[in-house]
C-alpha positions in Angstrom: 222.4 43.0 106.6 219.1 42.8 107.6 219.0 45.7 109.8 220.9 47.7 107.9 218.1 47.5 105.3 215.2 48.5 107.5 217.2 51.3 108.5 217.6 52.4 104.7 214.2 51.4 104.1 213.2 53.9 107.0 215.6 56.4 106.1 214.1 57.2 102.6 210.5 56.9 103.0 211.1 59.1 105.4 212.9 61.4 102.9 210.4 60.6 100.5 207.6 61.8 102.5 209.3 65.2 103.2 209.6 66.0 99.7 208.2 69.1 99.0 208.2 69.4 95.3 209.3 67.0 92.4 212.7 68.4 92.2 213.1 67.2 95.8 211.7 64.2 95.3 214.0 63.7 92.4 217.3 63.7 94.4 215.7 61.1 96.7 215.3 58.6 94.0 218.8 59.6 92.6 220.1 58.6 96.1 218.3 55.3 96.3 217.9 54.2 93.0 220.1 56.0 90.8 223.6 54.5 89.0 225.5 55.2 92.1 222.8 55.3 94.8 223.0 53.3 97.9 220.4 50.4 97.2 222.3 50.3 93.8 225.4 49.6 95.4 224.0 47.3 97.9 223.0 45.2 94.9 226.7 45.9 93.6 228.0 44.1 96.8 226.0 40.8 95.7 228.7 39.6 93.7 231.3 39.5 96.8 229.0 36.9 99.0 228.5 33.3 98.8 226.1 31.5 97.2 223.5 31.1 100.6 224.6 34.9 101.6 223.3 36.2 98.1 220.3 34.3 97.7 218.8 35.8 101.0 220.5 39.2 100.9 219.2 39.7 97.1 215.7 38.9 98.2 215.9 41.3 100.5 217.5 44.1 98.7 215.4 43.9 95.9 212.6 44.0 98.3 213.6 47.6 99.1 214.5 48.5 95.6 210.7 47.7 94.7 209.2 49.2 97.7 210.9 52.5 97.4 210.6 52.8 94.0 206.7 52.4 94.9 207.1 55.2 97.5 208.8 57.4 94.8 205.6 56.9 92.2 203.1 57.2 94.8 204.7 60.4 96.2 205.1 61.6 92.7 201.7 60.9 92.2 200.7 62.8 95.0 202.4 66.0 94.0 201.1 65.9 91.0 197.9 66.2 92.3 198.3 69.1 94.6 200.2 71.1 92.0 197.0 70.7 89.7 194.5 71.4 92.8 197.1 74.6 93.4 196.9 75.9 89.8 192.9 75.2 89.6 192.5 77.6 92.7 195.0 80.5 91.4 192.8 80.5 88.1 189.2 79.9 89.5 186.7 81.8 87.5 183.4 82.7 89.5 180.9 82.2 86.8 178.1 83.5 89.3 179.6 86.4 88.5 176.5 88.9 87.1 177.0 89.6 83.2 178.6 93.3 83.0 176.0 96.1 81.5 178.2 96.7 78.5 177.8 92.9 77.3 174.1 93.7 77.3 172.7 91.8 73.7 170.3 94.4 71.6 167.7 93.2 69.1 168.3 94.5 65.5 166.0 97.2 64.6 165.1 94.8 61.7 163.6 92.6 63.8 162.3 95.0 66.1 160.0 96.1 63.0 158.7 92.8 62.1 157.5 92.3 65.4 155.7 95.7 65.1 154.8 94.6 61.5 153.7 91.2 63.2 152.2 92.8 65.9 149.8 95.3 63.9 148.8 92.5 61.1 147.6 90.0 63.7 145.9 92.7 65.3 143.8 93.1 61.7 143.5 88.7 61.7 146.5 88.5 59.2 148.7 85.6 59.3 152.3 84.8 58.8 153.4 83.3 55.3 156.8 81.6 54.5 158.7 80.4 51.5 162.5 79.4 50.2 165.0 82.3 48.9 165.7 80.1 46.2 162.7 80.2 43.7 162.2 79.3 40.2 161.5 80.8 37.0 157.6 80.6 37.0 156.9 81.6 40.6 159.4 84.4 40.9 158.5 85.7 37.7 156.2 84.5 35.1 153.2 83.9 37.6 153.3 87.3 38.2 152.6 88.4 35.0 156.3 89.7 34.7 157.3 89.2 30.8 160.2 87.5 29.6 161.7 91.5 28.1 161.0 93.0 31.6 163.9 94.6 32.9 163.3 92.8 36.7 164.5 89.2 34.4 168.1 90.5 33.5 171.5 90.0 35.0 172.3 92.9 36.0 169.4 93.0 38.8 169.1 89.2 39.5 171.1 86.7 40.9 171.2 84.6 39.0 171.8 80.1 40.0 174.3 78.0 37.5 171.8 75.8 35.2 170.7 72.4 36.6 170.9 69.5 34.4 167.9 70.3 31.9 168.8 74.1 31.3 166.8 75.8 33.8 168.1 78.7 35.9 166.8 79.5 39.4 167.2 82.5 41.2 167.4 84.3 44.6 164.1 85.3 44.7 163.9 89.8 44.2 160.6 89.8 45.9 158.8 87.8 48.3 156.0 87.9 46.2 156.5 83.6 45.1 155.1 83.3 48.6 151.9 85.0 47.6 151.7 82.2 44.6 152.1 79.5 46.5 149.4 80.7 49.2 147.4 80.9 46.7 147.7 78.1 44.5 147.5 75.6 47.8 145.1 77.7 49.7 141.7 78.0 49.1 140.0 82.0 49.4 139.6 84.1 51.6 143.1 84.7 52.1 144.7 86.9 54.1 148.8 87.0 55.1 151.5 89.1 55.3 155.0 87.8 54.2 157.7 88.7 55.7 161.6 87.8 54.3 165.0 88.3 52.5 165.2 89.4 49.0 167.9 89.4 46.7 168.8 92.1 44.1 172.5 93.5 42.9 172.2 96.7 43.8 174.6 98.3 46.6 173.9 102.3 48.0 173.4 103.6 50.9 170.0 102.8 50.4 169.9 99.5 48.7 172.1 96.4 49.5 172.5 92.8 47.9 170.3 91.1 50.7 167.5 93.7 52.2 163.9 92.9 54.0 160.8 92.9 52.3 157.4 92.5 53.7 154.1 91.7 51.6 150.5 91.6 51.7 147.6 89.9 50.0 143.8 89.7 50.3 141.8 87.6 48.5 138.4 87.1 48.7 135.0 88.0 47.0 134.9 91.4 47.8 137.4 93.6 48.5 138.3 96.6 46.9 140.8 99.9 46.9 138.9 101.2 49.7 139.6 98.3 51.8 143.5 98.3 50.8 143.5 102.0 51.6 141.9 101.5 54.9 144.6 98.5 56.0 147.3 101.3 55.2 145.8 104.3 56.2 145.5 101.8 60.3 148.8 100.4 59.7 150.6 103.8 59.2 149.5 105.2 62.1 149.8 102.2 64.3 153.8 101.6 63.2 154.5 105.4 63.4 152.4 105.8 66.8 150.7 108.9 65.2 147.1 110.2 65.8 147.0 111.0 62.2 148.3 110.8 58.8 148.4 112.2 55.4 147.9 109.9 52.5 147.9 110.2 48.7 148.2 107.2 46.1 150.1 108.3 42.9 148.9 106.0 39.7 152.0 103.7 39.1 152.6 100.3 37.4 153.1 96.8 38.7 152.8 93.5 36.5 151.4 91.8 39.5 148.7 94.8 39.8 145.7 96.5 38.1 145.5 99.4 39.1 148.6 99.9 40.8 149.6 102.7 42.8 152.5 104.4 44.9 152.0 105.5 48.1 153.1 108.8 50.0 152.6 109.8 53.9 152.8 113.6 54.3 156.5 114.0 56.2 158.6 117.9 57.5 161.7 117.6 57.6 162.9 119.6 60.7 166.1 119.6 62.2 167.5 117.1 59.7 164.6 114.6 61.0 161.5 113.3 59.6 158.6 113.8 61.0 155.6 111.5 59.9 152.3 112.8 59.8 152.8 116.3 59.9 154.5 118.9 57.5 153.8 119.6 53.8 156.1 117.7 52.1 155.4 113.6 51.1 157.4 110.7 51.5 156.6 107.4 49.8 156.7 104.5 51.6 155.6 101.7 49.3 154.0 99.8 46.3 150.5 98.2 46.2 147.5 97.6 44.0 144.5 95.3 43.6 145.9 91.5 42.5 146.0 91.2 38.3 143.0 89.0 36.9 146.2 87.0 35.2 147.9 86.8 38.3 144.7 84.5 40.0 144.2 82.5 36.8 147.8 81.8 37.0 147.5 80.9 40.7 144.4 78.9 39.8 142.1 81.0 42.0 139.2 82.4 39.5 139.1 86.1 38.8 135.1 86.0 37.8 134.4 85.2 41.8 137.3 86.5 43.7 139.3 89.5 43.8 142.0 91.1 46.4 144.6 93.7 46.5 148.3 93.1 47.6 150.8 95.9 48.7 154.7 95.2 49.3 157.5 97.7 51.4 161.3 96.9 52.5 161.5 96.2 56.3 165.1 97.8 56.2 163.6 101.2 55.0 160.9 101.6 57.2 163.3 100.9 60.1 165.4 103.8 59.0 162.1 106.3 58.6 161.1 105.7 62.3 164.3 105.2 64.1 167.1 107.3 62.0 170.1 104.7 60.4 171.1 107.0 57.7 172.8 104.1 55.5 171.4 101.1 54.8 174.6 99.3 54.6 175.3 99.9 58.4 172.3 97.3 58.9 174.6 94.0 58.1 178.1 95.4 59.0 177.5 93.7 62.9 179.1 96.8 64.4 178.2 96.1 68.3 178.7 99.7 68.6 176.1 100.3 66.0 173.7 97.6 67.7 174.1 99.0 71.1 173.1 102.3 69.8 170.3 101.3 67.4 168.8 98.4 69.1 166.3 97.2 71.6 166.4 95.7 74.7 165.0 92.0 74.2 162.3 91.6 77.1 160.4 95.3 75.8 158.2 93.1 73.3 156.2 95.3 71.3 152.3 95.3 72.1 149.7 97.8 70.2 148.5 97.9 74.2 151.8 98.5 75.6 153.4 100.6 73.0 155.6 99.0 70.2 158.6 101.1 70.6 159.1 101.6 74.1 
């Protein structure tokens, strides 16, 4: 009996080994172990032997029931390994792989401008200013000497928040001028930022959208004047639109936040179905500005008997179309890649005044 199990033994962990795949392996254990496979029957035969015969020959047929049951797991074991190690290599992906040219990213002409706009105002010792798109009633409006009729306050131009729990309505701020108030009601003169952001207004053209890009500036100190703001605009015109020269007029407008306000226009042709600033007859305007309100500064708690300033405003979404041709607005925040990759920038050309700002 004894031999006849090491031959059985050697017989199917020999078989075992030389299983090639788990259907292979399966008919081994059916063979051994299964209802009607040969160490099954060997344990079958039990019941035909005397007490002394069955106590030894169960010991050792069980013996090789566990040990090629074990062979059966580890061997399973095993081909489950290589078939993973197989499938890995058929679906290796060489990430060191270089990155195709048409995945290429592109920087958004918006912020292509601000870092012109960013660029030219440092140049001139402005700085950077920053505040929430979600103002309230006396910074978006009231300290700005904007009246309770204006048309600016009413639903159908401002976005309106639900009331909070004592009445009061916030709103999504339509300018970024609230930044201007708070610079200058926690900074002390001589001031001097530009203020940069998203604006909110319901309006929807191809010119004008919900969301759009503003960009501000303020001066305050003790003594500047229309000539000064005129000579910021007059340098910053030419720098953004990389022209020797250009042709400026200020129309007499109105602003709440201003006294005396004024519209500004560069002289433009329009050749070819493209504008061309700084040369041509006709005039394009470009943006508002003005010297600050004297209720504006005692509003802001900066006294208009010693200081004085002038503040202008233009939409970063409209300048990017006069210098580098979108014809509709709305195209700007539709995250068309086709658009991008046509309209944007590569993202190491960083614009310098030295090194050009639209190369």
């Amino acid at each position: 009996m004894l031999a006849e199990i090491d031959a059985l033994e050697r017989e199917f962990v020999t078989a075992i080994d030389g299983s090639a795949d788990m259907a292979a392996l399966e008919e081994v254990r059916i063979s051994a172990l299964g209802r009607k496979g040969r160490i099954t029957e060997l344990l079958k035969s039990l019941g035909g032997m005397s007490p002394d015969e069955r106590q030894n020959a169960g010991a050792a047929i069980n013996g090789l029931k566990q040990r090629v049951g074990d062979a059966v797991a580890a061997r399973r074991e095993a081909l489950k390994s290589a078939e993973l190690d197989a499938r890995l290599a058929s679906e290796r992906v060489d990430v060191t792989l270089p990155v195709r040219p048409e995945t290429e990213g592109r920087i958004h002409p918006v912020s292509q401008v601000l870092d012109e706009l960013t660029q030219i105002f440092a140049d001139m010792g402005f700085t950077i200013a920053e505040g929430p798109d979600i103002e309230d009633d006396f910074h978006n409006f009231t300290a700005l000497n904007i009246p309770p009729e204006h048309p600016a306050r009413q639903m159908h131009d401002t976005f309106y928040l639900p009331p909070d729990a004592e009445g009061n309505r916030k709103v999504l701020r339509t300018h970024t001028s609230p930044v201007q108030v708070r610079t200058m009601r926690t900074t002390e003169p001589p001031i001097r930022i530009i203020v940069p952001g998203r604006t909110y207004r319901s309006d929807s053209d191809m010119t004008h959208t919900p969301m759009f890009h503003q960009v501000e500036g303020l001066v305050i100190d003790r003594e500047s004047h229309m000539g000064h703001l005129k000579g910021v605009l007059y340098d910053f015109c030419k720098a953004f639109f990389e022209v020797e020269h250009v042709k400026f007029r200020f129309r007499p407008s109105y602003f709440p936040f201003t006294e005396p306000s004024a519209e500004v226009d560069i002289g433009c042709s329009y050749e070819g179905g493209q504008i061309r600033i700084g040369e041509g007859d006709d005039w394009l305007e470009i943006l508002g500005c003005g010297m600050v309100n004297p209720r504006v500064l005692e509003m802001c708690d900066v006294d208009p008997s010693e200081y004085q300033g002038f503040a202008w405003g233009m939409g970063l979404d409209r300048i990017a179309m006069l210098k580098y041709g979108p014809p509709d607005l709305r195209a700007f925040f539709e995250s068309d890649l086709r658009w991008l990759k046509h309209y944007g920038f590569v993202p190491m050309a960083v614009p310098t005044l030295a090194g050009g700002l639209s190369r």
